[in-house]
Every structure is written in C-alpha cells, then in structure tokens.
C-alpha positions as CSV (number, residue, x, y, z in Angstrom):
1,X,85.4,86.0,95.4
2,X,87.7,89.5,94.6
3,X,91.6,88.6,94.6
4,X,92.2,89.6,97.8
5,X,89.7,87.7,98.9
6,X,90.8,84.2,97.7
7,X,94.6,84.4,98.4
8,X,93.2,85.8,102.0
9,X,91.7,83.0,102.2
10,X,94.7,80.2,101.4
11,X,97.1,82.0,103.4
12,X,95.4,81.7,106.2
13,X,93.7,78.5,106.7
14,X,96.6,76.6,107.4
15,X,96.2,74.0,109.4
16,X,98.4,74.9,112.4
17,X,99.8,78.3,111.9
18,X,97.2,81.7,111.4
19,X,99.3,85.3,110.5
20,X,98.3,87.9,112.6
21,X,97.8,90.0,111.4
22,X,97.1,88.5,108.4
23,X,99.0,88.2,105.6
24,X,97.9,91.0,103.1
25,X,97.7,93.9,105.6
26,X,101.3,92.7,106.7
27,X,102.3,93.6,102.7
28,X,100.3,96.9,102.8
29,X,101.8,98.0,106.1
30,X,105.7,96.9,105.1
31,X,105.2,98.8,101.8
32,X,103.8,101.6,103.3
33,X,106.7,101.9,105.7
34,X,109.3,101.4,102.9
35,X,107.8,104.4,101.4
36,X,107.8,106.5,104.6
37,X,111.7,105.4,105.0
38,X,113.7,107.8,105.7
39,X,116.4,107.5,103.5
40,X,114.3,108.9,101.1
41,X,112.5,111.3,102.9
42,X,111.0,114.2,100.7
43,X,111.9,112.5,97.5
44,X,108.8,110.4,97.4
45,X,106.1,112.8,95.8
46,X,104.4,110.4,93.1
47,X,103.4,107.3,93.3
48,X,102.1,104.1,90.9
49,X,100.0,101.6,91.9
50,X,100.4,98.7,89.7
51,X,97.4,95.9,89.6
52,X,95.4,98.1,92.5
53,X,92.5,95.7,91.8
54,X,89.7,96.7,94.8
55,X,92.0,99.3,95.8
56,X,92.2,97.9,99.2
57,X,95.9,99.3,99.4
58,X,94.7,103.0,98.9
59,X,93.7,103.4,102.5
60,X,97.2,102.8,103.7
61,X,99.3,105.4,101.2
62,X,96.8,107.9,101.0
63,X,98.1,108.9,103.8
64,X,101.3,109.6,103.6
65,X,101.9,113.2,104.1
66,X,104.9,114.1,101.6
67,X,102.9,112.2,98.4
68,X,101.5,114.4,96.5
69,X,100.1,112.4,93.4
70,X,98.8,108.8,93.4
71,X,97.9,106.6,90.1
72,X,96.0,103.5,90.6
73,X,96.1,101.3,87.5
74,X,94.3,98.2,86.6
75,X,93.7,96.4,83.6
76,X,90.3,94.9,84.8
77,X,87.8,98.2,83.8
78,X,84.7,96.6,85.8
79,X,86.7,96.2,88.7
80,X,88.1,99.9,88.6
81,X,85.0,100.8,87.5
82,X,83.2,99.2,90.5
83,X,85.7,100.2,93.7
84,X,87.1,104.0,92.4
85,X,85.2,105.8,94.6
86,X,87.4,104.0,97.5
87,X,89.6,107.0,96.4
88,X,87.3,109.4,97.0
89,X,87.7,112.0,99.8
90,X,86.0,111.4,102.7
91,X,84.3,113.7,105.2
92,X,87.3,113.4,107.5
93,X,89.4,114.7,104.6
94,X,87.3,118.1,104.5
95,X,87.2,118.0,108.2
96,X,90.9,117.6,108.9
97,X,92.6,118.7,105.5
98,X,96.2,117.8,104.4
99,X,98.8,120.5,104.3
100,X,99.9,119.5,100.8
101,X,97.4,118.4,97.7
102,X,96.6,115.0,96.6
103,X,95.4,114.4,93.8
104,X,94.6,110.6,92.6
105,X,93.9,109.5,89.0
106,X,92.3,105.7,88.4
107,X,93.3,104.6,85.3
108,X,92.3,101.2,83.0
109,X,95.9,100.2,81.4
110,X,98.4,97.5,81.5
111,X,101.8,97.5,83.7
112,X,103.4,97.4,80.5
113,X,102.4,99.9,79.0
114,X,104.3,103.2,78.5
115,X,101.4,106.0,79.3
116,X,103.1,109.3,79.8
117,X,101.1,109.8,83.1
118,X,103.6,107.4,84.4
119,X,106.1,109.7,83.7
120,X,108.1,111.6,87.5
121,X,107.3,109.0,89.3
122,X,109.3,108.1,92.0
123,X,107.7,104.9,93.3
124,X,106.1,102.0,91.6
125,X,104.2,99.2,93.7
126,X,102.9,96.0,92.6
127,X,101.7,94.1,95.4
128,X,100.8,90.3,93.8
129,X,101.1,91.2,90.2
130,X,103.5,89.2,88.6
131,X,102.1,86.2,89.1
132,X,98.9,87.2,86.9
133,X,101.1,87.9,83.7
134,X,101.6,85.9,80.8
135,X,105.1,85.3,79.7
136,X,105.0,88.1,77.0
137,X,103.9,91.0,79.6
138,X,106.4,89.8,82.3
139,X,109.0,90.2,79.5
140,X,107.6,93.6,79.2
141,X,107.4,94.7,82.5
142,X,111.1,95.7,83.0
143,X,111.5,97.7,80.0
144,X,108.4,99.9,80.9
145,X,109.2,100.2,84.7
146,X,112.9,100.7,85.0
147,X,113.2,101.5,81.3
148,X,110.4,104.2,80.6
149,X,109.3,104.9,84.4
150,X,113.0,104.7,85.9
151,X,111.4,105.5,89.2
152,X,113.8,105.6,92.9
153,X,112.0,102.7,94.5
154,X,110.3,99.5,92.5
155,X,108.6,97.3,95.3
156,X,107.5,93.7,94.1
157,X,105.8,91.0,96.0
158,X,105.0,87.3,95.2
159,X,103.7,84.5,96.4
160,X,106.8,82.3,97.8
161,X,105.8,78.9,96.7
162,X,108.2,77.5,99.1
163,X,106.0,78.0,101.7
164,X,102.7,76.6,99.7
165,X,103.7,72.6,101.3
166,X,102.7,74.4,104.7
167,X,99.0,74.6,103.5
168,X,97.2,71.5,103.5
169,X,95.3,72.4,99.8
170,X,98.9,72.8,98.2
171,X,100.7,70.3,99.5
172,X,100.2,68.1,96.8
173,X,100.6,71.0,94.1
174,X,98.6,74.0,92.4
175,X,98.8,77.7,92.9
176,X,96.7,80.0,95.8
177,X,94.7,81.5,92.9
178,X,92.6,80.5,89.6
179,X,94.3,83.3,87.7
180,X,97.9,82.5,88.8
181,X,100.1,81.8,85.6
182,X,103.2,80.5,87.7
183,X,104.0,80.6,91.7
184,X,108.1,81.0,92.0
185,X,110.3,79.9,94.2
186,X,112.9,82.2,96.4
187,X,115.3,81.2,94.3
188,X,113.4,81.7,91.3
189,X,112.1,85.1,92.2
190,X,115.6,86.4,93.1
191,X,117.0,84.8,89.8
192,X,114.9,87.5,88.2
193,X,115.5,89.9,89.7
194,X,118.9,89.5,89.3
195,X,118.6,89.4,85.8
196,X,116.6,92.6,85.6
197,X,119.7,94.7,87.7
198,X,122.1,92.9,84.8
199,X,120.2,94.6,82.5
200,X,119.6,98.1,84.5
201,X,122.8,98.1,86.2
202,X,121.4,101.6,88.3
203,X,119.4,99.4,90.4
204,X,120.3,97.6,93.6
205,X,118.1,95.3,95.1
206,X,116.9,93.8,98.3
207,X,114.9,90.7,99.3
208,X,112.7,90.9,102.7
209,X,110.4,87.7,103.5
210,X,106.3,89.0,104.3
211,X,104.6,86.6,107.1
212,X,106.6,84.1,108.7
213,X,105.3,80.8,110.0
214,X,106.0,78.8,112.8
215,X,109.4,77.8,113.6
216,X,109.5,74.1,112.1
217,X,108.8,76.5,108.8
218,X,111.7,78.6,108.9
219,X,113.8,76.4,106.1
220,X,110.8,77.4,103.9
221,X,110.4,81.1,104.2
222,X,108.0,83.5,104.2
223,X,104.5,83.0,103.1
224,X,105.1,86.1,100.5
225,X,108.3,87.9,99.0
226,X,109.3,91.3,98.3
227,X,111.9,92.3,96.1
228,X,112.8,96.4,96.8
229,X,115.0,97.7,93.8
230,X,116.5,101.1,94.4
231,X,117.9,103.5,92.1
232,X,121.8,104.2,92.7
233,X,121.8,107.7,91.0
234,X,118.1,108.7,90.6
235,X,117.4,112.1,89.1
236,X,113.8,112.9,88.8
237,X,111.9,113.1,85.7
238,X,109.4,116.2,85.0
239,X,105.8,115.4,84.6
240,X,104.5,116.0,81.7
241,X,101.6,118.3,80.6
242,X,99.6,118.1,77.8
243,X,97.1,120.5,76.0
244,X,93.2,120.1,77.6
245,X,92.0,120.2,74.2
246,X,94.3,117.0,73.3
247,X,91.9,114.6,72.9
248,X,93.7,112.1,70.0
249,X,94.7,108.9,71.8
250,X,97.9,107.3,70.7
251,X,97.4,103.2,69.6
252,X,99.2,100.6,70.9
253,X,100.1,100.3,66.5
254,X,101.8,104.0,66.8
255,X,103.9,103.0,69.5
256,X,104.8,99.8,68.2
257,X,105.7,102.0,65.0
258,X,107.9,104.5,67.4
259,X,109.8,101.5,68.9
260,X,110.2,100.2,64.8
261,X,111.7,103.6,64.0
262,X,114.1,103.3,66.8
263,X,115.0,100.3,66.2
264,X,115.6,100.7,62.5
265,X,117.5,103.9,63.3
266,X,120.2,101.9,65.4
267,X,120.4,99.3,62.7
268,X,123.9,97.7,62.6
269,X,124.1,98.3,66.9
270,X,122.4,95.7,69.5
271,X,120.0,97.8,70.7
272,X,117.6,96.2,74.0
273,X,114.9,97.4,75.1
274,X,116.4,99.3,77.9
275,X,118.7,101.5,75.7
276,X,115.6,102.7,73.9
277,X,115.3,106.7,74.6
278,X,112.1,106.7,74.8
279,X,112.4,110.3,73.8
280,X,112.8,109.6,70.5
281,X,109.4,109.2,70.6
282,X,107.0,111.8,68.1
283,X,104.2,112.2,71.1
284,X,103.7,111.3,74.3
285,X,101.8,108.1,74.7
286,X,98.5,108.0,75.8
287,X,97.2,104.7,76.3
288,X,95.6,104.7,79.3
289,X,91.9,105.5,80.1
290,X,91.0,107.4,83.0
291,X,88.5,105.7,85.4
292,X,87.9,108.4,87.6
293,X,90.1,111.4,89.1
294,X,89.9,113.0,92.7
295,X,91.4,116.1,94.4
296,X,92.0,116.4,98.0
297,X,91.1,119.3,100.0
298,X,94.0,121.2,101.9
299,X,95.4,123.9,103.2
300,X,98.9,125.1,103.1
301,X,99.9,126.3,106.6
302,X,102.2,129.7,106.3
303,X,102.3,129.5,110.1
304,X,105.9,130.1,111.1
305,X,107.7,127.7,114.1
306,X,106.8,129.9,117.0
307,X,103.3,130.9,115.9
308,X,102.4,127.0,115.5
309,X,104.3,126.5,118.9
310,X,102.5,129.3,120.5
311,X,99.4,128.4,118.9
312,X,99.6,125.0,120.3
313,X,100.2,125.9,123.8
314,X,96.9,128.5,123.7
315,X,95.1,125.2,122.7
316,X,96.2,123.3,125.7
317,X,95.5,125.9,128.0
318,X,92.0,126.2,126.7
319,X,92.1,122.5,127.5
320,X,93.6,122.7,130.8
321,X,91.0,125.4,132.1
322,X,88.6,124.0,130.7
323,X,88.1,121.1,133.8
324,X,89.1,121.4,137.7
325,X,93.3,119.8,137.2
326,X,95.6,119.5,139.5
327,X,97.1,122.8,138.7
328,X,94.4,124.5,139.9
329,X,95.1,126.7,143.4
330,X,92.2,126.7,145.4
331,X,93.7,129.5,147.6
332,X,94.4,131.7,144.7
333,X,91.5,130.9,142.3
334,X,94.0,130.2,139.2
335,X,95.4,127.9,137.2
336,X,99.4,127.6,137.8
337,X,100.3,125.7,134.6
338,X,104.0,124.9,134.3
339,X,105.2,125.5,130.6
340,X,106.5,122.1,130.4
341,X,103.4,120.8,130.5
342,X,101.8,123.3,127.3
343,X,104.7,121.4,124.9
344,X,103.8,118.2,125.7
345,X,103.3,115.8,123.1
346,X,104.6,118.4,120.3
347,X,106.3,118.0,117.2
348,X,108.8,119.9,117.9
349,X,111.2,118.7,120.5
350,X,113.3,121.8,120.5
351,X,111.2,124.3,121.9
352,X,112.5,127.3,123.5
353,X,110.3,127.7,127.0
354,X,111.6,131.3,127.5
355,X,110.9,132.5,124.1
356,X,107.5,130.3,124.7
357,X,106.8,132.4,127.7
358,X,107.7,136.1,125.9
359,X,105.4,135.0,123.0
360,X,102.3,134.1,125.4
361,X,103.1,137.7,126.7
362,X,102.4,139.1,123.7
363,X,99.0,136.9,123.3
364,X,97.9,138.9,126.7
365,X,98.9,135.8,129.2
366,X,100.3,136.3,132.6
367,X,103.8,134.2,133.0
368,X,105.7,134.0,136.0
369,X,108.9,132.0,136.6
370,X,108.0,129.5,133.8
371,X,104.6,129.1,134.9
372,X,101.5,130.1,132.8
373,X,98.8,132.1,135.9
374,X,94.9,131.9,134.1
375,X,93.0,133.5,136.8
376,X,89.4,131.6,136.8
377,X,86.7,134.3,135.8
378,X,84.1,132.2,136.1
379,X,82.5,132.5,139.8
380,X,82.6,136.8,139.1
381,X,81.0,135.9,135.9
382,X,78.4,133.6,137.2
383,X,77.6,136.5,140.1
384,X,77.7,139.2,137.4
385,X,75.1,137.7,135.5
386,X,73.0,136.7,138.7
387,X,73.1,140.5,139.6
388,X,72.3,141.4,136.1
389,X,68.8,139.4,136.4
390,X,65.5,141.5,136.3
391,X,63.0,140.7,139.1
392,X,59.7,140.0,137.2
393,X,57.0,142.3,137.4
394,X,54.5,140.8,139.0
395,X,52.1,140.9,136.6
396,X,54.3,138.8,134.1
397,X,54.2,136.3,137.1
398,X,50.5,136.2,137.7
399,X,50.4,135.3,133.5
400,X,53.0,132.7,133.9
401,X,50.5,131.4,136.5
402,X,47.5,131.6,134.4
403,X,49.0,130.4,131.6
404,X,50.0,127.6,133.3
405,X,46.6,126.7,134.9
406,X,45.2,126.9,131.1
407,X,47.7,124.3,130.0
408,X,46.0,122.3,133.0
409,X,42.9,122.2,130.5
C-alpha cells in the first residue's frame, strides 16, 4: 500500500463521518487554488514539489496556465523511478497545446537539500511531508526552504492529530501511517511555524483547517492542516544555468565544507543558518539526480484581441450554420444571427459588437443592424451538383447489369 493509499484509507473509514470528497483531493484542490490566487497572479512561474511520492498531485498543477517550470522531488528513487512518466505529456497535450512551455524535471533528493535547480522558485509544496522526517531534517528544512529557496509562497500540510480520537483505530493512540515519525497537534503545528517566521521575519503566515467533520467535531478541527507562509517583500531569484558539459557532482562533504568556511569566516559573530549567504558558496550545488525530464508541447498565440475575437465568432457561426437553429428564416433561406449571441461564452467580456461587426466585414460576411445574414447555399448546391450528373450510357448500364447477374454466381 503507496502513502496515499494508507492515509486514504484512515481518513476515511471513520465510523460515522466520510469526506467527500475525500480528504487528499480536498488538499490537492485547496493547494491548487492557493496557487491560482490572485493576489499573486503572474508571479507564480516555478514551482517545487516537495515529497511528490506517486505524483498523484501532478495532475492538478500541471495545469495551471501561468507555471512555466515544475520540479517533482522525492527521496524514494524506486518510487520516482516507478510513477515519472505520470509527468509525461499526454495525447491531449499535443492535441490541445498550452500557450506557454512547461517543462518538468523529476528529481531523487532530500527537502533539505540545497540543489541549485531549486533556485527562482516561487512556490514550494509539501503536501504530508513533515511528518516523515527525522528530527535532524525537520531542523533542516527551514534553512534550505526559506533560507536557500526564499520562495513567495511555502504551503505545508499535516496530519492534525486532534482530530485522530474521531477514528475508531486512533482513539486509543498511534499515528495514520507506519512511516509517521510524530503526528502534531494545532497547537503544535502553529508553534512551529511561529518559530520559523521568528527566525525569517519576511514571512507571514496563515493556518486553514483541510476536511471538516461533523459538527459534534468542530472543537477538534480539521482532519489535516495547512500552514501558507508568504513572503512580505519577495524579489525573484534568477535561475541558474550551468554548462552541458558540467558533469562533476558536488558531495554532500563539499557543501558541508562551504557551510565550515562560512562559518569560520564570521567567527567572533552568531551566525544561524538563515544568515548564511549562500552565495558565498564556490559552485553551485548539485546534489540532486534527475529521474526523468519532460517538455510540453505549445504554441505561443501572436493573435491580437480582435483577431482572436473575430476568430471566435467565425467559429460559432460555423457552428450555428451548421444545424437548422432558431435563427434560421425559412422565408428568406438565411441565418439571422444576432452578434450577441457570436460572443457568448468568451473570455473577453468587453467586446466591442460594432467593431465586431466592421471586422466580419472585412472576413467577407454580410452584417446588418447587428445582425450576422449567412445565406444557406446548400439547396443551389445540392441542385447544382444534381444538374451536373451524367446520364449513363447505356452500355455502362447493361455492364452494371451483367456484372451484377455474375456476382449472382
């Protein structure tokens, strides 16, 4: 049993209350939201995804149209190994391409590890990591994502182990998952996050409760928690590049050297963790290893507003002449297709119906007082190509006839 699978399956057998939907895709689809809010709009372009596991959460943020890069790291090499190509491109993707590129790296390293590639971005996710650390990497964790990453959003979720009394195998203690090292508390779980904005003072944070029980539960919580840390002053970091023919890989030694240097060159001053410039550092560090790595097809649209307008409307006449609609005139043989109804359902609310209507002039289309006129063509085609038709010579018809009385054989 994967993971998901397992805390899927505590979360909802309780014995009175099921999540629907259930509990996990109620994570994926809140964290996918937060990073389509729109008080970051446009500002979202890379993304981390810490502990991606089966890559189950993939689905959801691939698409989201302004990311532009997505890293999927996981320190369990079978398991990347086994699930990357759920970050393949499908069919659909080279059927329907995106307007922007997208491309996806899966990567075997640990969420406390400073890798370069984790450099620029502007969102880090860890959807039901913590809990799966040891006490030395969860010390870690902070320094590399809001100390080395420094990224606009950090969304973290845990287990609320409030909320574990409501199912009937934890009332009487133990944790939702073999691999659980602990199982906090609201109260815990806020209490370090807290301390993390102490020590990063750029950060603000919010807590937001993920499935809620019945109401006799409320005192307890959510079944999960989310803590969403925002950066008060964030300034973008510029990916960095390296050579193709770079092929040395920098130890976890060397960087434990780079952090000794640092260290010993602030001697006399209390220098953290989170005050190391980590461009002090000789070379960037590359300690991740890279599972698998996908490009998405697309296609950058240099359309401008009224051609994709006008465009759009050509395609809905097609679609309107296409059947026998209600704004076909019997008595005139056309189509009388208000304007109105060729912008309906478009993107763009603020559509200029006159400048609409001069624009379909140009494409050759017939508008009269806001109205689109398609004459229907097909009856004089239908007749043309009936007066077009050859008689056969009757010769060709006695052969069809003998043919046919030798198939009779």
């Amino acid at each position: 049993m994967t993971d998901d699978e397992a805390i899927k399956d505590a979360e909802e057998n309780a014995s009175v209350h099921r999540f629907k939907p259930p509990v996990y895709i109620q994570r994926y689809e809140l964290v996918s939201d937060l990073l389509e809010d729109p008080r970051w709009k446009n500002k979202i372009l890379k993304v981390v995804d810490f502990g991606c596991a089966e890559l189950q959460f993939f689905k959801f943020i691939k698409n989201l149209s302004e990311v532009t890069s997505i890293l999927e790291v996981d320190y369990n090499k079978l398991l990347l190994e086994q699930y990357c190509t759920r970050a393949e491109p499908l069919v659909f993707n080279y059927l329907c391409s995106r307007s922007k590129k997208l491309n996806v790296s899966v990567l075997h390293g640990s969420v406390c590890d400073p890798d370069y590639r984790l450099i620029g971005c502007d969102a880090v996710v860890c959807i039901e990591l913590i809990e799966h650390l040891d006490p030395g990497a969860l010390d870690r964790l902070p320094h590399n994502i809001f100390g080395f990453i420094e990224p606009l959003l950090v969304i973290i979720t845990t287990p609320n182990a409030d909320f574990n009394v409501f199912f009937p195998q934890l009332k009487n203690g133990g944790f939702r998952h073999y691999d659980h090292r602990f199982e906090w508390t609201r109260a815990q779980f806020e209490d370090w996050a807290s301390n993390v904005i102490a020590r990063y003072p750029n950060y603000a944070v919010e807590y937001i409760g993920i499935g809620s029980g019945p109401e006799e539960t409320k005192e307890l919580g959510c079944c999960s928690q989310m803590a969403l840390f925002v950066h008060k002053n964030y300034n973008k970091k510029c990916d960095i590049e390296l050579d193709e023919n770079e092929n040395e890989q920098t130890s976890v030694d060397e960087i434990c050297l780079d952090i000794k240097n640092v260290f010993e060159s602030n001697i006399g001053s209390k220098v953290k963790w989170d005050n190391i410039n980590w461009n002090d550092f000789k070379k960037p560090n590359k300690l991740y290893g890279v599972v698998a790595e996908y490009q998405y097809p697309f296609k950058v649209d240099n359309r401008t507003r009224d051609e994709k307008n006008t465009d759009d409307a050509i395609s809905r006449i097609h679609m309107y002449t296409s059947y026998y609609c209600p704004f076909y005139n019997d008595e005139t043989y056309c189509w009388e297709i208000p304007l109105n109804n060729l912008i309906l359902f478009n993107e763009d609310l603020n559509i200029d119906l006159d400048l609409l209507g001069e624009n379909l002039k140009l494409r050759g289309y017939n508008i009269v007082n806001n109205h689109l006129i398609y004459e229907d063509k097909k009856d004089d085609s239908d007749q043309e190509l009936n007066d077009e038709q050859p008689e056969l010579p009757n010769v060709l018809l006695n052969d069809a006839s003998l043919l046919a009385e030798e198939c009779w054989d």
